[in-house]
N, C-alpha and C positions, 0 to 999 in steps of 0.2 A: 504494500500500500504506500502511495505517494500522497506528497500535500505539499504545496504551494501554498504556504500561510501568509498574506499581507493583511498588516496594522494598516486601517482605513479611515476616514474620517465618517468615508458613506462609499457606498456602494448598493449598485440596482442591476437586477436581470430581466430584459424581457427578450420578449416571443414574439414576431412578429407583429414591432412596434407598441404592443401591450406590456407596462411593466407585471410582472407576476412576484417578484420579491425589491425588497426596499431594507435596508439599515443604516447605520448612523455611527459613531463612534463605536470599533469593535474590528472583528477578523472576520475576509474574505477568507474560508477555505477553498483551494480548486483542490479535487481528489480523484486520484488514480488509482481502482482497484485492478489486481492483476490474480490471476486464473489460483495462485497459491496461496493469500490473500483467508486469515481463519478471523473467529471471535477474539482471539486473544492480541491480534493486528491491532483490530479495532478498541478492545481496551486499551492497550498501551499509549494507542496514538491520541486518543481523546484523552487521557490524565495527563501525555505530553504536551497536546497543544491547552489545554483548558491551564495548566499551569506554569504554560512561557509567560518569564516575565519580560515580557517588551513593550508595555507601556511606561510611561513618563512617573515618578512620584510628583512630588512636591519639589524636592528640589533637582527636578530634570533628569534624574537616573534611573534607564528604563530598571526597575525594583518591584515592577504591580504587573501580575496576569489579567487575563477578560474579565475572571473571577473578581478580582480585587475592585476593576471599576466598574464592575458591573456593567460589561461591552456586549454588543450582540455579535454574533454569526451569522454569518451568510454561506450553506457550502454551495457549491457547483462540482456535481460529475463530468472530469475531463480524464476520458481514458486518452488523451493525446499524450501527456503522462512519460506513459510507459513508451516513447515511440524508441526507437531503435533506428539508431542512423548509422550503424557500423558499414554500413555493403550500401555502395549508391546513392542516390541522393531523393530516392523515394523514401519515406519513414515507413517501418515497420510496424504494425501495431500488435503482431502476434501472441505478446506476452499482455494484453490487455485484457480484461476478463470481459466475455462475450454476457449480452443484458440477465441471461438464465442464472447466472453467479453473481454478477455486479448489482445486481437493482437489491436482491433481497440484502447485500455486504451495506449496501450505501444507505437502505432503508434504518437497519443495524444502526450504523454509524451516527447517523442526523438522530435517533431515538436515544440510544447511549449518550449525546452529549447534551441531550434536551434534558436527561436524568443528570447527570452531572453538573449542569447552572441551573437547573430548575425552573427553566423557564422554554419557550417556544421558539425554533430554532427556522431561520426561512431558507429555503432553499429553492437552486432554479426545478428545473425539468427534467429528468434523468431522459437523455438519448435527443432532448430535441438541439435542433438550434437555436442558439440563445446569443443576445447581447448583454455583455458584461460591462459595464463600465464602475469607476472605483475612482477615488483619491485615495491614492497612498500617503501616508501620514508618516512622515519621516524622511523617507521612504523607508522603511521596514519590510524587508519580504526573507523569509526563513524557510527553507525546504531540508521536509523530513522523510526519507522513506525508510521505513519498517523493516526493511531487511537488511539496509545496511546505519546504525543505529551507531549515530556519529555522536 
């Protein structure tokens, strides 16, 4: 499992010109599940991201997670992720988990971290096309994939 975390000011998804999600101070997740991809991925990765400290304190040292300011999530499924560019200059997507594995991993995930901040978590569309737009706040952007646990 991958994640593309950016610290946001706001960020919005929509669907052919409708937006369908909206937040405000808080973390874009984009998230790549991939074919080997378990529950305990997905635990790991939500006590990971729910307790990075990459917001700002008081006195400007990122020292507060989502948690501490009480930030929202926003995820978005991007199996583009996992692309594989080794061989040519087409990307590969074959190690990306096909929607039969991903949708139920990603349903998982967005519910597991709505339990974890106790609140209700937005998310775009799994499988459509979506427009993401964001302000990054800092810029802060932090990627973590699951397998290899830097």
């Amino acid at each position: 499992m991958r994640a593309v975390i950016q610290r946001v000011s706001k960020a919005t998804v929509a669907i052919e010109n409708n937006k369908v999600a909206q937040i405000n101070h808080g973390l874009l997740i984009l998230l790549g599940i991939e074919n080997q991809d378990t529950d305990e991925d997905i635990n790991w990765l939500v006590a990971k991201i729910s307790k990075l400290r990459i917001f700002t304190d008081d006195d400007g040292e990122m020292n507060c997670s989502v948690i501490d300011t009480n930030g929202d999530i926003l995820i978005v499924s991007q199996f583009t992720l996992h692309a594989s560019t080794k061989k040519g200059n087409r990307p590969s997507f074959i190690k990306a988990a096909k929607p039969d594995v991903a949708i139920p991993l990603y349903e998982l995930f967005v519910n597991t971290f709505e339990k974890e901040l106790g609140k209700p978590i937005s998310t775009g569309e799994f499988g459509a096309m979506m427009e993401v737009s964001l302000v990054n706040d800092g810029p802060v952007t932090i990627v973590i994939d699951t397998k290899n646990k830097e």
